[in-house]
C-alpha positions in Angstrom: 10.7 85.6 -79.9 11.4 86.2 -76.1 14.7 86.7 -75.0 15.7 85.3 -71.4 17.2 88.2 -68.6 18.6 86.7 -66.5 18.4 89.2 -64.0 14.7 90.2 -64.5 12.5 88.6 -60.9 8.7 88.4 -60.8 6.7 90.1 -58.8 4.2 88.0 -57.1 1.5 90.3 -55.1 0.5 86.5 -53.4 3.9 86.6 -51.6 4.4 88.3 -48.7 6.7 86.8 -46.9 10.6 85.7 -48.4 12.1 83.2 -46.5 14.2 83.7 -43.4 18.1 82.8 -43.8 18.2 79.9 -41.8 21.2 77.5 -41.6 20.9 74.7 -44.2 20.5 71.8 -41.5 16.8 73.8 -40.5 16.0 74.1 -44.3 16.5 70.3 -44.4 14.7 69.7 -41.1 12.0 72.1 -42.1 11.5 70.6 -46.2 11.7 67.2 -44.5 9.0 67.8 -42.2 6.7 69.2 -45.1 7.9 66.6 -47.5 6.5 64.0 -44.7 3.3 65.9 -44.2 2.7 66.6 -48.1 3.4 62.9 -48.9 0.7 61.7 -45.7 -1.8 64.3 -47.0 -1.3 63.2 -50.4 -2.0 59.7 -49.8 -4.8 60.0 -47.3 -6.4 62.1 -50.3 -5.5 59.2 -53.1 -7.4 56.5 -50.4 -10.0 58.8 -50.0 -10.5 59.1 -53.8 -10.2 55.5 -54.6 -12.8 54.6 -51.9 -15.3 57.2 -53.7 -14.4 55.5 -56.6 -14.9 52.3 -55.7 -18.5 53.2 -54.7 -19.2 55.1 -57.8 -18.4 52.2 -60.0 -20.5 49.5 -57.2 -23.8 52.5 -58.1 -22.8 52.3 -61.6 -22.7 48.7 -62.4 -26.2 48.4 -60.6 -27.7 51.0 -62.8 -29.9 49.7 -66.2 -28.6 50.8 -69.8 -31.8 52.4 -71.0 -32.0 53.5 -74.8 -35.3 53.8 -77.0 -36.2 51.7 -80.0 -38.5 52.2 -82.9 -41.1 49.5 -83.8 -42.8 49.5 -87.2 -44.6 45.8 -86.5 -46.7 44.7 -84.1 -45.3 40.9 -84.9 -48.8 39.6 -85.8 -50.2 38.9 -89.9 -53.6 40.3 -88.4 -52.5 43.8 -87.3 -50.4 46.5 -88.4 -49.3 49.8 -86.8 -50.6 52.7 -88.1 -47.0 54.1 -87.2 -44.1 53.8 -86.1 -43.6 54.0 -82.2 -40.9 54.2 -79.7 -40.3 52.1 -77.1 -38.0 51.8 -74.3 -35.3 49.2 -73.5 -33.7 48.5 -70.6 -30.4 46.4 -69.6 -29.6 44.9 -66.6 -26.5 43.4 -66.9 -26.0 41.9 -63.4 -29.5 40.5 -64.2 -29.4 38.7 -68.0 -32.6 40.7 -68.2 -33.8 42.7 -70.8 -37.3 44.8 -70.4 -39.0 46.1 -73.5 -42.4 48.9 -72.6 -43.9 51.3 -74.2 -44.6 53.7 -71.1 -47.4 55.2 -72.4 -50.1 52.1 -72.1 -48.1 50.8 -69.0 -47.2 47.4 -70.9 -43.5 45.9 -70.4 -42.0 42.2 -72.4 -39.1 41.1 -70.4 -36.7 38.5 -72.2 -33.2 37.4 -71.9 -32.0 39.1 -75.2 -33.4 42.5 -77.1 -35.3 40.5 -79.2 -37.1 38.6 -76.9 -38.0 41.5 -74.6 -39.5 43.1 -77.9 -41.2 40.0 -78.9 -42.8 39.8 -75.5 -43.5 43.3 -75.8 -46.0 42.9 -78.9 -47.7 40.0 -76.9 -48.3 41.9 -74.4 -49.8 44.8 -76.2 -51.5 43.2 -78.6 -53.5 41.0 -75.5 -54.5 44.4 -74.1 -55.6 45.8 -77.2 -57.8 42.8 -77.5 -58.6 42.6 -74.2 -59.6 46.0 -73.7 -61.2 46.4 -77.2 -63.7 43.3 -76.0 -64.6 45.5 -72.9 -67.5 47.0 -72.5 -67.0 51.2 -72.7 -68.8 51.4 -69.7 -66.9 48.5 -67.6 -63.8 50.5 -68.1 -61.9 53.0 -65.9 -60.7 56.4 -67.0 -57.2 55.0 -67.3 -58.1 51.9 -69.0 -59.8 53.9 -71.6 -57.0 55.6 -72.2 -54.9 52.8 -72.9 -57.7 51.9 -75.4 -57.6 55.3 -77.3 -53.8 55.1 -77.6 -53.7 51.6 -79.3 -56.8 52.3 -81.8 -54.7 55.2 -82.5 -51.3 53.1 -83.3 -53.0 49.3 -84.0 -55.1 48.8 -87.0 -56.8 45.1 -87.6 -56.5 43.7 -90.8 
């Protein structure tokens, strides 16, 4: 337990200085003045802060939520995945818009809800599958190709 001294005084190498005896009147002036001064700086500083708030919460609301989903069907009797695959999802609440893609083949579904964005999603992937399965090797692009490996990888037909 500590016990109290009265009498015992802090040293504090951070002050120099004790204050001058002045007549009570200049105390007042002078604590008036700072009080003045302190309250001024003080709520310069709290505008200052709520303005930077303000835009902080303007960039915030504009930003998407983005979060990643797994898929385990391609939403079609006549093809499976292989495995399951991640996708992305992204929120725009300002918008009502939803976008679904898996980054990797460059192909988005955009909907109103979660669902929808997923459901146009496997549309989307399962036309370039087809599409680019009923391409010629040779007529494709490096990049294209690509594309092409990945989905034979991850899209069986049944």
């Amino acid at each position: 337990m500590t016990s109290f001294h009265p009498r015992s005084q802090t040293l504090d190498p951070r002050i120099t200085a004790r204050p001058s005896q002045s007549s009570t009147t200049e105390v007042l002036e002078q604590l008036g003045d700072t009080q003045v001064n302190t309250t001024e700086l003080l709520v310069e500083r709290v505008e200052t802060l709520a303005n930077q708030t303000g835009h902080l919460l303007l960039e915030v609301q504009d930003r998407p939520i983005k979060y990643n989903v797994q898929l385990r069907d391609i939403g079609n009797a006549n093809y499976t995945l292989t495995d399951p695959i991640f996708i992305t999802i992204e929120e725009y609440p300002g918008d009502d818009a939803v976008i679904a893609s898996f980054p990797e083949v460059e192909v988005f579904g955009e909907g109103i809800t979660e669902a929808e964005a997923i459901q146009n999603l496997k549309c989307a992937m399962l036309d370039l599958y087809e599409e680019l399965d009923e391409t010629l090797p040779e007529e494709l692009g490096d990049l294209p190709k690509a594309w092409l490996r990945v989905l034979r990888q991850i899209i069986q037909k049944d």
